[in-house]
C-alpha positions, 0 to 999 in steps of 0.5 A: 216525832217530826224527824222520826217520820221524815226519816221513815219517809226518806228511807223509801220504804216499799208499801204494800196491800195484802188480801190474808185468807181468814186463817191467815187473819187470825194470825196477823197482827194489824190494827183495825177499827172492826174485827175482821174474819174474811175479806179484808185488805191490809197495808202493810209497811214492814217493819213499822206498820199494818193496817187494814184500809180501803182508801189509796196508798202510795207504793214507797214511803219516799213518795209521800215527799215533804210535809209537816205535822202541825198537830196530833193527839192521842188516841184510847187505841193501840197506835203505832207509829212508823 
């Protein structure tokens, strides 16, 4: 899993926030912890990843830089990994 992510980090990858009107959420495959119908910003990584999210994100995955995953666990939801 660590070299999956480092080579998506490295291959700078540009990150994006979209605001999709409520018809264009209906149509869009993200993953959300609530149902959204309207009103909603989701961090798209195209290719690898959406989701909707409040909190900052870098522009480009080459931003995120060097790190190490030290531990990780499996959720009961649908998880995708970038």
């Amino acid at each position: 899993m660590m070299n999956s992510c480092t080579f998506y980090v490295f291959k700078n990858v540009a990150v994006k926030a979209v605001y999709p009107t409520a018809d264009e959420l209906k149509s869009m495959e993200y993953r959300s912890k609530i149902d959204f119908t309207d009103g909603v910003r989701v961090v798209v990584i195209d290719g690898y990843d959406s989701c909707a999210c409040c909190a900052p994100h870098v522009p480009e995955t080459g931003n995120i830089g060097c790190f190490k995953i030290v531990d990780f666990y499996k959720l009961n939801i649908p998880f995708y990994y970038f």
